[in-house]
C-alpha positions as CSV (number, residue, x, y, z in Angstrom):
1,X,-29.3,-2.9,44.8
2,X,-28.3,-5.9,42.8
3,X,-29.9,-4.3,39.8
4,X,-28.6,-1.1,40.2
5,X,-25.0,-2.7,40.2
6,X,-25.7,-4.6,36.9
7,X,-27.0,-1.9,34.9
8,X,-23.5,0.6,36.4
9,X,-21.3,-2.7,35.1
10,X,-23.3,-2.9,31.7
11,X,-22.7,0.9,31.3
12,X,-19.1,0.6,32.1
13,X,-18.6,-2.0,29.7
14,X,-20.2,-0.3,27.2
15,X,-18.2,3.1,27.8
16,X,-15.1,1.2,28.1
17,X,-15.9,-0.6,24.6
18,X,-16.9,2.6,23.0
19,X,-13.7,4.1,24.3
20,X,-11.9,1.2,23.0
21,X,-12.9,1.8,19.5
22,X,-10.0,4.2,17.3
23,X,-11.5,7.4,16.2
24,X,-10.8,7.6,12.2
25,X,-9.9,11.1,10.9
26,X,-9.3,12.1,6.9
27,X,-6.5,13.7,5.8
28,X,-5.5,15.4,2.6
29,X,-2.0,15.3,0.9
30,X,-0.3,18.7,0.5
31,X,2.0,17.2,-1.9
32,X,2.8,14.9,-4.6
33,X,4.1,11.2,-3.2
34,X,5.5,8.5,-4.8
35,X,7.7,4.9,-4.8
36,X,10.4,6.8,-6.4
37,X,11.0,9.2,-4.1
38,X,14.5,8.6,-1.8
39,X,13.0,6.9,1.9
40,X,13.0,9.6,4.5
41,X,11.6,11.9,2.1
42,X,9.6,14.6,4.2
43,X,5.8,15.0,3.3
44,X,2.9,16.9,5.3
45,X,-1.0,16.7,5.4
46,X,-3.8,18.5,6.4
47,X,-7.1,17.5,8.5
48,X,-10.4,19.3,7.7
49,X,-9.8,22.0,10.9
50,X,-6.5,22.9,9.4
51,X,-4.4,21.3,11.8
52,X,-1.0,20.0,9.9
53,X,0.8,16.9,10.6
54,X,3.9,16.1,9.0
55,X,5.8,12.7,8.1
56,X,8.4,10.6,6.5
57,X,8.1,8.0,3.9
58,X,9.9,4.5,3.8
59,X,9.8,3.6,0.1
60,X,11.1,0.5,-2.0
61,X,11.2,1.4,-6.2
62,X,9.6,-1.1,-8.7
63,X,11.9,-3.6,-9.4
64,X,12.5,-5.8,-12.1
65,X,10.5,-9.2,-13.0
66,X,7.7,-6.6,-12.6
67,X,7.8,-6.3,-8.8
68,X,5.7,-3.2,-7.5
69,X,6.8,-0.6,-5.7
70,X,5.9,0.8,-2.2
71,X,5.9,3.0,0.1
72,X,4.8,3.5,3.7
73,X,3.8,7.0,5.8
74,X,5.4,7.3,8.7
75,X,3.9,10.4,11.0
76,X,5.2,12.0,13.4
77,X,2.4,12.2,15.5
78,X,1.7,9.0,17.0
79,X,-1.1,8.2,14.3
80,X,-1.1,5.6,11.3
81,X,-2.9,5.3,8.2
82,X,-5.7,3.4,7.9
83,X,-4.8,0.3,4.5
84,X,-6.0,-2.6,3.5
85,X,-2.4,-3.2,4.6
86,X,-2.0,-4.7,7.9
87,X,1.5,-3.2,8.2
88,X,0.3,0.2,6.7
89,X,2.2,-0.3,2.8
90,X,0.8,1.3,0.0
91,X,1.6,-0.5,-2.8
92,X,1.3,0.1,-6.9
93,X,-1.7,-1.5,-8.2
94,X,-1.6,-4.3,-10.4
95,X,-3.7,-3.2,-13.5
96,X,-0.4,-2.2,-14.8
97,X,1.6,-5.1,-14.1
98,X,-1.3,-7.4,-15.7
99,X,-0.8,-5.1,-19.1
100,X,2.7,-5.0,-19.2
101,X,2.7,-9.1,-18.5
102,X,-0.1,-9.2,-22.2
103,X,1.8,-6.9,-23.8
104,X,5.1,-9.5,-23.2
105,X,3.4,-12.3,-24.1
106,X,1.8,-10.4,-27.5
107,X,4.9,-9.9,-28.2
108,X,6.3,-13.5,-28.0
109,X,3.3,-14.4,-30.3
110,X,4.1,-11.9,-33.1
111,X,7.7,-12.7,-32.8
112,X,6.7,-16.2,-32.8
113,X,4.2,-15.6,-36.6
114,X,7.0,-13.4,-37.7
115,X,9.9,-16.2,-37.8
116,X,7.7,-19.5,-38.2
117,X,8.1,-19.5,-42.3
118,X,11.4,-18.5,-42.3
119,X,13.1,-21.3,-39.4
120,X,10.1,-23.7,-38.8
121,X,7.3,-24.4,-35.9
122,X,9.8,-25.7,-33.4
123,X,12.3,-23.2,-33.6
124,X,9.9,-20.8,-33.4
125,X,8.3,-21.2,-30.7
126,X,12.0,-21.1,-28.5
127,X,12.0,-17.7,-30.0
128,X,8.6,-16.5,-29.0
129,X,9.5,-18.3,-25.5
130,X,12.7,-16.2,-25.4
131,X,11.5,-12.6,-26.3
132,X,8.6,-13.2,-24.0
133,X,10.8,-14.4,-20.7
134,X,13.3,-11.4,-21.8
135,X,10.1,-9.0,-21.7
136,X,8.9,-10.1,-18.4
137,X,12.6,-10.2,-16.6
138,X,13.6,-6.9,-17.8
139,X,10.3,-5.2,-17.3
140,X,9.9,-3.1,-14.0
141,X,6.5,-3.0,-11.9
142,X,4.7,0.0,-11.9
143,X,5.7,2.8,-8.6
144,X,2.7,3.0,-6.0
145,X,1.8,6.7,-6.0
146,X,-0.3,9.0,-4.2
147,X,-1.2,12.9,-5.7
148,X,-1.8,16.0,-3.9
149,X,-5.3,16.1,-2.6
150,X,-5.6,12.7,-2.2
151,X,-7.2,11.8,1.3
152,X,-6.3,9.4,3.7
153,X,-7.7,7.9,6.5
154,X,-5.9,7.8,9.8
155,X,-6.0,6.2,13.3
156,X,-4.2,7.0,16.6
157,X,-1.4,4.5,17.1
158,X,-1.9,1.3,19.0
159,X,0.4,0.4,22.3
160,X,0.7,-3.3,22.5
161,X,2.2,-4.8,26.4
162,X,3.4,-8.1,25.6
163,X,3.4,-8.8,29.5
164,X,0.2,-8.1,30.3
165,X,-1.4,-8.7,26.8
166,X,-3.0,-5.1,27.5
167,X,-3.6,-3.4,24.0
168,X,-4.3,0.6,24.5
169,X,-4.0,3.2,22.5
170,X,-1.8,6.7,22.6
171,X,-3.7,10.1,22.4
């Protein structure tokens, strides 16, 4: 008897940790999305049966002093996308921010070889200093973007009850 409740606990923990486990589903982008697009833009995707699910976006352009832009998918089912994001952003990546930051400070340099026989060393170098910090302030980051056809992975949304610590999710 003893047994026989141990092994119907083991496989009700099990179940209940298998059921605890979010399901992850792919979906593909019907349309083009981007950083530059106004927030509350309207967007829709498509899982593999068909089914569609439509959306909003919350977006912040690329500002200046290369800041990346953003953007976040809000459904309207109660799913979220799946990001290295623990708040679900989609940011730009920063391949593009790295070149743009070389290309300032190439520029300072040539600036710098272009004016050091004419003014001196010294004075050069506040020149070279100047166009590069110009460069870099009035530079924008690059937008985050995603294309149409571009999969994404998704979750069902996550219930938290702060007064009982319970975490469950919504199906």
């Amino acid at each position: 008897m003893k047994r026989m409740k141990l092994l119907l606990s083991i496989i009700i923990v099990v179940a209940h940790g298998a059921a605890g486990c979010a399901q992850t589903t792919n979906l593909t982008l019907l349309q083009d999305l981007t950083s530059k697009m106004p927030s509350g833009a309207a967007f829709t995707a498509q899982d593999a049966s068909g089914k569609i699910y439509k959306g909003h976006l919350i977006t912040h352009r690329a500002r200046r002093l290369l800041r990346r832009g953003t953007m976040v998918l809000v459904f309207d089912a109660p799913i979220v996308p799946v990001t290295a994001d623990p708040e679900g952003v989609i940011r730009a990546g920063n391949k593009t921010r790295l070149l743009k930051l070389g290309i300032s400070l190439a520029a300072a340099k040539l600036a710098d070889d272009a004016v050091d026989g004419a003014i001196g060393a010294t004075k050069a170098r506040y020149i070279g200093a100047a166009i590069s910090a110009a460069l870099i302030i009035f530079q924008k980051g690059g937008e985050a973007k995603l294309d149409a056809g571009d999969t994404i992975e998704i979750e069902p949304r996550r219930t938290h009850f702060p007064e009982t610590g319970v975490e469950s999710q919504v199906e």
